[in-house]
TINU-989604 format. One record per residue: residue number from 1; x, y, z of N, C-alpha, C in turn; residue in three letters. Coordinates in steps of 0.2 Angstrom, whole numbers, m for minus. Layout:
<nodes>
NUM X Y Z X Y Z X Y Z ala .
...
</nodes>
This chain:
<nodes>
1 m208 79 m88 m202 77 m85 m197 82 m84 unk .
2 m193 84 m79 m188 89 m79 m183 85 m81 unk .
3 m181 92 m85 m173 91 m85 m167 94 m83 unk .
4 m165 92 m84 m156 95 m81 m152 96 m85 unk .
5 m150 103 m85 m144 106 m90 m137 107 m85 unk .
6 m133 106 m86 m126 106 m79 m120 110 m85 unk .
7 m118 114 m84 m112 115 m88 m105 115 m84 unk .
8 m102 113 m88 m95 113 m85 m91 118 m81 unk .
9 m93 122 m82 m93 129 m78 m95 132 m72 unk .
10 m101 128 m71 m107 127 m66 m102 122 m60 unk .
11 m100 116 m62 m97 112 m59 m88 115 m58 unk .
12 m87 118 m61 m80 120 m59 m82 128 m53 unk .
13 m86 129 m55 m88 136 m49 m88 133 m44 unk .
14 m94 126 m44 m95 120 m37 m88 119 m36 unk .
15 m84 119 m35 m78 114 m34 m74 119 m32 unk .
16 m72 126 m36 m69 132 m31 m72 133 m26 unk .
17 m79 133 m25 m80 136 m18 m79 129 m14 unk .
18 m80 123 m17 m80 119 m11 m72 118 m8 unk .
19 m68 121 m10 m60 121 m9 m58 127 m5 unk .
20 m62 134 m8 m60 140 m5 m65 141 2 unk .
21 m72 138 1 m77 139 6 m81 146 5 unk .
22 m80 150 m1 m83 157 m2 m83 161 m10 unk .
23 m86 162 m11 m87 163 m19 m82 170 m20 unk .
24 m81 173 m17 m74 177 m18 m67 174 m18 unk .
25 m65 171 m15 m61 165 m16 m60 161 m18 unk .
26 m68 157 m23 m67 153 m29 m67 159 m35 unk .
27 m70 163 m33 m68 169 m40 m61 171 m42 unk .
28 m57 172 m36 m50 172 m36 m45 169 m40 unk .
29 m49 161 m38 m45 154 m40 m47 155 m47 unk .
30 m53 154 m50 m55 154 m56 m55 162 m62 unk .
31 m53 167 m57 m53 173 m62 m59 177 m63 unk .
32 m63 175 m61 m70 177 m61 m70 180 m54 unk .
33 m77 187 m58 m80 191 m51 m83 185 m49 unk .
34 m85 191 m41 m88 185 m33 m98 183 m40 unk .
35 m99 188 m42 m106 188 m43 m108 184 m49 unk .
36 m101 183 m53 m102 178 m59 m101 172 m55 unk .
37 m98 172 m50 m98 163 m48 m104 164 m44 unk .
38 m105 166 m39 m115 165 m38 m119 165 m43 unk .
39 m118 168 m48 m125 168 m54 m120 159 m57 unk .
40 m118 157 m56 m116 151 m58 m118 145 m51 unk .
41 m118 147 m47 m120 143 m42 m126 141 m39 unk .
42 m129 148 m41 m137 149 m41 m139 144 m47 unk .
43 m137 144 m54 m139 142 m60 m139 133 m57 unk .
44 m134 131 m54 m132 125 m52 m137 124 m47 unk .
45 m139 127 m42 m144 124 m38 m152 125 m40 unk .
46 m153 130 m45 m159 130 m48 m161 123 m52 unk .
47 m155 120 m55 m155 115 m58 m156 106 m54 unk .
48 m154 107 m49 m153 102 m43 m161 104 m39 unk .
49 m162 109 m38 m169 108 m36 m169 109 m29 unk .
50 m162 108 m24 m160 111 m19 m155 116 m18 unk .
51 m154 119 m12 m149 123 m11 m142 117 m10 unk .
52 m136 119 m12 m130 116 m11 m126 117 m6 unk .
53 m126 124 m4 m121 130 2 m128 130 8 unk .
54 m126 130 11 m130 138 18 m122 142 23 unk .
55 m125 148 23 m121 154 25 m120 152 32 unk .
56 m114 151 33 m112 154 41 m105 155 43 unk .
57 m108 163 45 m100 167 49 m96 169 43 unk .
58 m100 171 37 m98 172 33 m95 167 27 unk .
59 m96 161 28 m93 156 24 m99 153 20 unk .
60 m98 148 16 m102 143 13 m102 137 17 unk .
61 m105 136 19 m105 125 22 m109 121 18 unk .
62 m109 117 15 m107 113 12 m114 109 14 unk .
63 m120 105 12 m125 102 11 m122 96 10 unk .
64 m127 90 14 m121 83 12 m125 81 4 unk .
65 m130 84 5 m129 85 m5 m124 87 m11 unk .
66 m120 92 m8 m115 95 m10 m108 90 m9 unk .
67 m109 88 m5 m103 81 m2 m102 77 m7 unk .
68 m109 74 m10 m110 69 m13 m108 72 m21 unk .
69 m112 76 m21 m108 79 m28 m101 81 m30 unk .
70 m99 83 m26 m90 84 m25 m88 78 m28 unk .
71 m90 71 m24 m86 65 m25 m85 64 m34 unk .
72 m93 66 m37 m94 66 m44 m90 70 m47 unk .
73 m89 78 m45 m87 82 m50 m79 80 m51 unk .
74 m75 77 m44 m70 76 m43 m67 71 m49 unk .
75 m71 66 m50 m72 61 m57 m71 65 m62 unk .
76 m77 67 m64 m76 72 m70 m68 75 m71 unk .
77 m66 79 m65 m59 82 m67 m53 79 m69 unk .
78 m54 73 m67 m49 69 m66 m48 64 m73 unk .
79 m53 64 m77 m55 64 m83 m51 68 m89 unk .
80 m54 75 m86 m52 79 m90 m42 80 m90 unk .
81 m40 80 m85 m34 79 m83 m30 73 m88 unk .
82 m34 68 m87 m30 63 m93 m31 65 m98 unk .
83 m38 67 m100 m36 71 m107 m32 74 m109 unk .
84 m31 80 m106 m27 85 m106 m20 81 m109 unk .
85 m19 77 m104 m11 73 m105 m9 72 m110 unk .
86 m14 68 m113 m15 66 m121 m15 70 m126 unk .
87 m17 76 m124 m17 80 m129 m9 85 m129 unk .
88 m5 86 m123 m2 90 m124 8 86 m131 unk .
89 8 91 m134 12 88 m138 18 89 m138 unk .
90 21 91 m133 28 89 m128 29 82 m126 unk .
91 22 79 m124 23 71 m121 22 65 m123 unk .
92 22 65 m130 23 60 m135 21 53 m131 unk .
93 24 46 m135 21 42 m132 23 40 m127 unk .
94 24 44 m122 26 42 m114 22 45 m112 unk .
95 16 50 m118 11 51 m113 5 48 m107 unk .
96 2 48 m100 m3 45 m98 m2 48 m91 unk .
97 m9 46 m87 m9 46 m81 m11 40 m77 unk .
98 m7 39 m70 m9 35 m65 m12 40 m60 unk .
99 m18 35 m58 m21 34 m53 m19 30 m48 unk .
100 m17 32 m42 m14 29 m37 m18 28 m31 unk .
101 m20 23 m29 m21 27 m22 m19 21 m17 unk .
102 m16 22 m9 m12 21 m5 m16 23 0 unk .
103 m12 15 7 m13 15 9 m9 20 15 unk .
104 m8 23 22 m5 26 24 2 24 26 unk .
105 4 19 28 10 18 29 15 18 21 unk .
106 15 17 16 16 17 10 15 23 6 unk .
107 9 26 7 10 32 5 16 37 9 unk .
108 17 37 15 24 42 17 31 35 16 unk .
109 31 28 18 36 27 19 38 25 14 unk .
110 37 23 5 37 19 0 37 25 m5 unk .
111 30 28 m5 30 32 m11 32 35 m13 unk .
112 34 41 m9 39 48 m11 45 44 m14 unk .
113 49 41 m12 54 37 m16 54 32 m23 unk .
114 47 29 m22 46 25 m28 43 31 m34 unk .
115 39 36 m32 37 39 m37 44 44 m39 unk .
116 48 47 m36 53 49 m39 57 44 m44 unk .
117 58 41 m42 61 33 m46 57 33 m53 unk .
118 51 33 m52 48 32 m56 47 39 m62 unk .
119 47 45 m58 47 51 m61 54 51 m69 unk .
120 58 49 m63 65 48 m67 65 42 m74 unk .
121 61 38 m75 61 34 m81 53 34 m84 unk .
122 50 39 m80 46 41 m85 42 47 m84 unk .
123 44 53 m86 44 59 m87 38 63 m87 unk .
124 35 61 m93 30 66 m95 22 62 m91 unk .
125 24 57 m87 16 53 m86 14 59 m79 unk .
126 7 60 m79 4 62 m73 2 57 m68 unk .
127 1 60 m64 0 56 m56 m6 59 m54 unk .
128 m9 54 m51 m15 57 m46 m13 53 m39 unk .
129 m11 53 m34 m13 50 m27 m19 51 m22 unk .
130 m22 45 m21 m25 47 m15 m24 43 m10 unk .
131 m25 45 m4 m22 42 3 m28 41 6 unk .
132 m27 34 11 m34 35 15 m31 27 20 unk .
133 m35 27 25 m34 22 29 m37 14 29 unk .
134 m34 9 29 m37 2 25 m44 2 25 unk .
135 m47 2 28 m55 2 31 m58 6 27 unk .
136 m55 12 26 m58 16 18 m59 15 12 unk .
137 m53 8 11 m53 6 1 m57 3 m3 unk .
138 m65 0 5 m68 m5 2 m73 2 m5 unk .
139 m75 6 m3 m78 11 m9 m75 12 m11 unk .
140 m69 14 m12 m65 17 m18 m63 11 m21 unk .
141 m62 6 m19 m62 0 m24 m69 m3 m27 unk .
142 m73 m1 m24 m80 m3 m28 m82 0 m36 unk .
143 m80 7 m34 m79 11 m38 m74 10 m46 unk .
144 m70 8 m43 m62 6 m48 m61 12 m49 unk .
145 m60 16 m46 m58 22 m49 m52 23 m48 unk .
146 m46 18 m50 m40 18 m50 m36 12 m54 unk .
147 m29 13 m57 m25 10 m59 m20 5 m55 unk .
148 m20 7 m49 m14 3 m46 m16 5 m36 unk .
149 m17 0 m35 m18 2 m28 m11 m1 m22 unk .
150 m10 1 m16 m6 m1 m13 m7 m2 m4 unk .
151 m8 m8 m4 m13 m9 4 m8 m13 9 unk .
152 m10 m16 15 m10 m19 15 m15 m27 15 unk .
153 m12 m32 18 m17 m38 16 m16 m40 22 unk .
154 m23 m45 22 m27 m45 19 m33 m39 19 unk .
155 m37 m41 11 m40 m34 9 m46 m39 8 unk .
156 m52 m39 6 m59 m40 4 m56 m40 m6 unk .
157 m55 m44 m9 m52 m42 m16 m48 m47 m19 unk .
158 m51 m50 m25 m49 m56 m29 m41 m57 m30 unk .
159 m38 m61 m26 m30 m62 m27 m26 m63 m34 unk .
160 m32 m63 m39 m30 m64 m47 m28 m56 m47 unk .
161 m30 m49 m46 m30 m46 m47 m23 m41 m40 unk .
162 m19 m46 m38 m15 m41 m35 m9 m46 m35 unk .
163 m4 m42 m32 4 m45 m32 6 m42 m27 unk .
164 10 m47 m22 16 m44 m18 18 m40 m17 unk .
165 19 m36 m12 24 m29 m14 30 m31 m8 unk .
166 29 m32 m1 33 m35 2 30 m37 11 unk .
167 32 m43 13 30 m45 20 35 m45 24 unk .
168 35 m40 27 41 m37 32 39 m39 37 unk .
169 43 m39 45 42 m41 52 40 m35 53 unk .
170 35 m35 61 34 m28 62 42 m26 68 unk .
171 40 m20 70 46 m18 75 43 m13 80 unk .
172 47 m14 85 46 m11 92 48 m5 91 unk .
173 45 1 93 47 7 94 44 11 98 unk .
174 51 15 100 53 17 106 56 25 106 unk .
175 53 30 112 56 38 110 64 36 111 unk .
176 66 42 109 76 43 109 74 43 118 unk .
177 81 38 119 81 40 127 77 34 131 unk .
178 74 32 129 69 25 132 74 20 136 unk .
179 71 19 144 78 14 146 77 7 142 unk .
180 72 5 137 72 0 134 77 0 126 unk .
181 81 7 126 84 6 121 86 3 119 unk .
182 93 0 123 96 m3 123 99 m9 123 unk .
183 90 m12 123 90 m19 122 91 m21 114 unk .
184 93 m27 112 94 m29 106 88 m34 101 unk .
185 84 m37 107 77 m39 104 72 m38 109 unk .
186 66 m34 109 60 m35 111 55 m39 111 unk .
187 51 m40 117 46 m46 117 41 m42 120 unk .
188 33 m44 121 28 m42 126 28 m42 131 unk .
189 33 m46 133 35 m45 142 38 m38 145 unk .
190 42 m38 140 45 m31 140 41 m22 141 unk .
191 35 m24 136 30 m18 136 26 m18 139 unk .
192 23 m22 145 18 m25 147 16 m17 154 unk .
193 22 m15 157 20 m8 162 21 m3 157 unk .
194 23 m2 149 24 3 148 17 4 146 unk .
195 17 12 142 10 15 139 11 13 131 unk .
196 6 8 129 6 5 124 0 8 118 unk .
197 4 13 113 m1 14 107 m4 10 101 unk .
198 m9 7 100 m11 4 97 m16 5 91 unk .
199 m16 3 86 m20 6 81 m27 2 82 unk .
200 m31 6 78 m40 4 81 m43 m1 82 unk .
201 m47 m4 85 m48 m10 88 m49 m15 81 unk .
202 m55 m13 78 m55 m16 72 m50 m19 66 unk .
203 m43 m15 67 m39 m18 61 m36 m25 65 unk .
204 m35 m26 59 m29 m34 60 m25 m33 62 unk .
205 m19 m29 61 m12 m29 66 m15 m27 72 unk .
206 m22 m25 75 m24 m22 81 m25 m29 85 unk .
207 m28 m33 80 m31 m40 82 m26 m44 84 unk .
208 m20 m46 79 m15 m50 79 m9 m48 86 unk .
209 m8 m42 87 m4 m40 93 m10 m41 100 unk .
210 m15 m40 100 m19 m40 106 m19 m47 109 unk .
211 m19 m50 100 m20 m59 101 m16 m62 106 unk .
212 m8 m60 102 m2 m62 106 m1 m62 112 unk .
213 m2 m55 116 m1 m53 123 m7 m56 126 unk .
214 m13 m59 126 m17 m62 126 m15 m71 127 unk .
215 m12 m74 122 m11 m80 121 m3 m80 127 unk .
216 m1 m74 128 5 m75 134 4 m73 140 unk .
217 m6 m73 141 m7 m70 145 m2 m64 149 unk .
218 m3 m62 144 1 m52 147 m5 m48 147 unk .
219 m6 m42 153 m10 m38 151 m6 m31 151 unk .
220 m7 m26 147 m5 m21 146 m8 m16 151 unk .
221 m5 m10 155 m10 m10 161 m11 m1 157 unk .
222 m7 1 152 m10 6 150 m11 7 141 unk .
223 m17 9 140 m17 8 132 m19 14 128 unk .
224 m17 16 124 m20 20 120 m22 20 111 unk .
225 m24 21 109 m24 19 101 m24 25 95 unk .
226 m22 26 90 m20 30 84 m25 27 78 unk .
227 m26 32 73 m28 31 68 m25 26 62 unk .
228 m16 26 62 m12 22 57 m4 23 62 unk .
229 m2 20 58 4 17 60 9 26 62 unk .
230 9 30 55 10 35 55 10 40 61 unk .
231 4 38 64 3 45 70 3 41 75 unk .
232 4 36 75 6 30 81 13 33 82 unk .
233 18 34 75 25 35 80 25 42 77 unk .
234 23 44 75 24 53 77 23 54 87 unk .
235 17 48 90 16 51 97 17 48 101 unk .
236 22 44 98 29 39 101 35 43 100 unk .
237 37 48 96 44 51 95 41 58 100 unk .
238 35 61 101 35 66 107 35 62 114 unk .
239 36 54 114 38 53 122 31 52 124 unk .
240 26 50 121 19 46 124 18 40 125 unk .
241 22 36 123 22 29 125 27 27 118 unk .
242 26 19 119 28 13 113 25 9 110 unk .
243 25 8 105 22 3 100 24 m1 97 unk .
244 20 m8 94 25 m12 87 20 m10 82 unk .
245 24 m7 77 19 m7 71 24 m8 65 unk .
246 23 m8 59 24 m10 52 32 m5 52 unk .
247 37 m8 47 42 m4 46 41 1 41 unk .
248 38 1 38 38 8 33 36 13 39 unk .
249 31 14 41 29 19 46 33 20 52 unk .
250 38 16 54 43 15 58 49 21 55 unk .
251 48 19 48 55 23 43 53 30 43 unk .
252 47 34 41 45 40 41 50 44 48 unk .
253 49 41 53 50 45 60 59 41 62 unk .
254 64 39 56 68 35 58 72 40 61 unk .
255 73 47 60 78 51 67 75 53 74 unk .
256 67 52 74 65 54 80 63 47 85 unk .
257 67 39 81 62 34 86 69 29 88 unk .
258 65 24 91 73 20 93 67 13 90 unk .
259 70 10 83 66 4 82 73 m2 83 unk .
260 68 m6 86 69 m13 92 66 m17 86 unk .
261 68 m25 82 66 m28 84 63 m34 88 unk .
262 57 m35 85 51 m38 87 48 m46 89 unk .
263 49 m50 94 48 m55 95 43 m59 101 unk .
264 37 m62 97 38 m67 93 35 m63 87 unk .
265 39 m66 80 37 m62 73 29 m62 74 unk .
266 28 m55 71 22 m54 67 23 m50 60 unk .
267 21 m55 55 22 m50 48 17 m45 47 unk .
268 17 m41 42 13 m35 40 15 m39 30 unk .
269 8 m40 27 8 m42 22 6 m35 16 unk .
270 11 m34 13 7 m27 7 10 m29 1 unk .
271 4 m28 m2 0 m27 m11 m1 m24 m13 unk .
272 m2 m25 m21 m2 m22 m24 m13 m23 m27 unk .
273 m13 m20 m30 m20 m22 m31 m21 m18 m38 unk .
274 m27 m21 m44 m26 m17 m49 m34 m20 m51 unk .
275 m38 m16 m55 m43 m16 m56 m45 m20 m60 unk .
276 m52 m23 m57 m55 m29 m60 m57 m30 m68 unk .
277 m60 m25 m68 m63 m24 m76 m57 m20 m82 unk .
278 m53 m20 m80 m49 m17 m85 m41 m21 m85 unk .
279 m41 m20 m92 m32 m24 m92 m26 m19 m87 unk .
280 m21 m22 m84 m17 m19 m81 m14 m15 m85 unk .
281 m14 m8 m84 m9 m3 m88 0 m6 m87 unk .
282 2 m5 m91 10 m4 m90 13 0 m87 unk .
283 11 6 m88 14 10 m82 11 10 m75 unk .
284 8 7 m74 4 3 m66 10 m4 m64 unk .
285 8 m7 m71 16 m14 m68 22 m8 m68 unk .
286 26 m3 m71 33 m2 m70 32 3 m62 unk .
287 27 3 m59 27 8 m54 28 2 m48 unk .
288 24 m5 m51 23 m8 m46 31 m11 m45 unk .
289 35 m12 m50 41 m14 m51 44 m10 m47 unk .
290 44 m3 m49 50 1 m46 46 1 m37 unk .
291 40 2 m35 39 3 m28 41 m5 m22 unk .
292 42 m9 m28 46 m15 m26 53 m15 m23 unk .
293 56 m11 m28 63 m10 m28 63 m6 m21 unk .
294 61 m1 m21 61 4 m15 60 2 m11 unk .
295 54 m3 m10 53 m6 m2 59 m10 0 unk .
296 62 m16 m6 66 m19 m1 73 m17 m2 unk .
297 73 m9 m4 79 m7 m3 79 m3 5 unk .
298 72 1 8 71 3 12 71 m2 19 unk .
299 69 m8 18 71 m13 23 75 m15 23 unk .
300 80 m13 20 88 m15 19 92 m11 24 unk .
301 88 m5 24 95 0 25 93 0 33 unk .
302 99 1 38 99 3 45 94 7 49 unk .
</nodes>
């Protein structure tokens, strides 16, 4: 029966070049010659039984066997990282790490504020974030390979395991300058000749706004769609059209957009979510507290 010997060294060589694309540039990162990371990479695919890299234009490309592997070694550092924390003895019992991961809208319009908030009453803890678009959390939550997640709802995910974060109205947004600025509340009759940006056909706020101007028999005579809310008004603030989408994502782009006011309501529901198999951490509840705080301080302000 073969075996498999992996050393940790072998996978942190995998992981420079999958960052740097070239074993002179994982050499760089890690301090090592070019030849010591190939005799380390070579030892890693001797051992897997395939090639990981193939050559081209002078680079490595990456094997979707390599892909796969990445996602694991990625685990393992991440590991090693809370170790680490644990060990260092500057960070007493405040030591730990959160695993975060977020959805788009919250990850720019929520987090950078709630995690400073939070940096401030708790010092010595590390972070890990990761970002990804709702459609992507159903693997990463398969996984559990996190402490506190932040989506919004509805999600596929037992409601014993989440909380509230906040259910805000969506709003109409519009570039500086729009002769619709100036109005004081928006409806669908209003955007129905404009150029309307919409998020992907498959998500819920895609469904629930299409539903609308559907049920008011209105047709939109031009459409286009974005990946999240974020790049919806980044290509609303270059003067591409208008959209309604969630207020956090409205807030990122607040000096480049003119936000209207959206009628008839449509909520945007976000949660919290926290893993099945394991007790809630406490510094996951004070995160969740504090990114509470921030939300409904952020839909407060102008």
């Amino acid at each position: 029966m073969r075996k498999y010997f992996v050393n940790l060294r072998q996978i942190e060589a995998f992981r420079a070049v999958m960052i740097t694309g070239t074993t002179l540039g994982a050499g760089s990162l890690l301090h090592l010659s070019q030849p010591a990371v190939s005799r380390l990479i070579a030892g890693l695919e001797e051992t897997a039984g395939h090639r990981l890299f193939e050559r081209a234009h002078g680079r490595l490309r990456p094997t979707r066997q390599a892909e796969a592997l990445l996602v694991e070694a990625e685990k393992v550092f991440a590991v090693l990282d809370r170790v680490a924390s644990h060990l260092r003895p500057d960070e007493g019992a405040e030591a730990g790490h959160l695993r975060i991961i977020a959805t788009t809208p919250l990850a720019h319009g929520v987090l950078p504020r709630a995690l400073a908030r939070f940096r401030s009453r708790h010092p010595n803890v590390g972070i890990s974030l990761q970002v990804g678009v709702r459609r992507e959390l159903r693997t990463l939550f398969d996984h559990q390979q996190f402490d506190i997640a932040l989506s919004t709802y509805p999600l596929d995910y037992p409601d014993e395991a989440s909380a509230i974060l906040a259910d805000p109205p969506a709003v109409c947004v519009l570039p500086l300058g729009h002769p619709l600025a100036d109005r004081t509340v928006l409806a669908p009759a209003d955007l129905v000749d404009e150029h309307f940006i919409s998020m992907p056909l498959e998500t819920g706020a895609r469904q629930r706004i299409d539903a609308l101007f559907h049920h008011l028999g209105l047709v939109r005579r031009r459409l286009s769609d974005a990946q999240n809310g974020v790049m919806i008004c980044q290509l609303v603030a270059a003067g591409l059209g208008v959209s309604v989408v969630d207020p956090f994502s409205a807030k990122v782009f607040a000096a480049g957009l003119v936000r209207k006011p959206f009628q008839p309501l449509i909520s945007y529901q976000f949660r919290f979510f926290f893993p099945l198999q394991r007790p809630r951490l406490p510094l996951a509840e004070s995160l969740a507290l504090v990114a509470r705080e921030v939300a409904r301080d952020t839909l407060m302000e102008p």
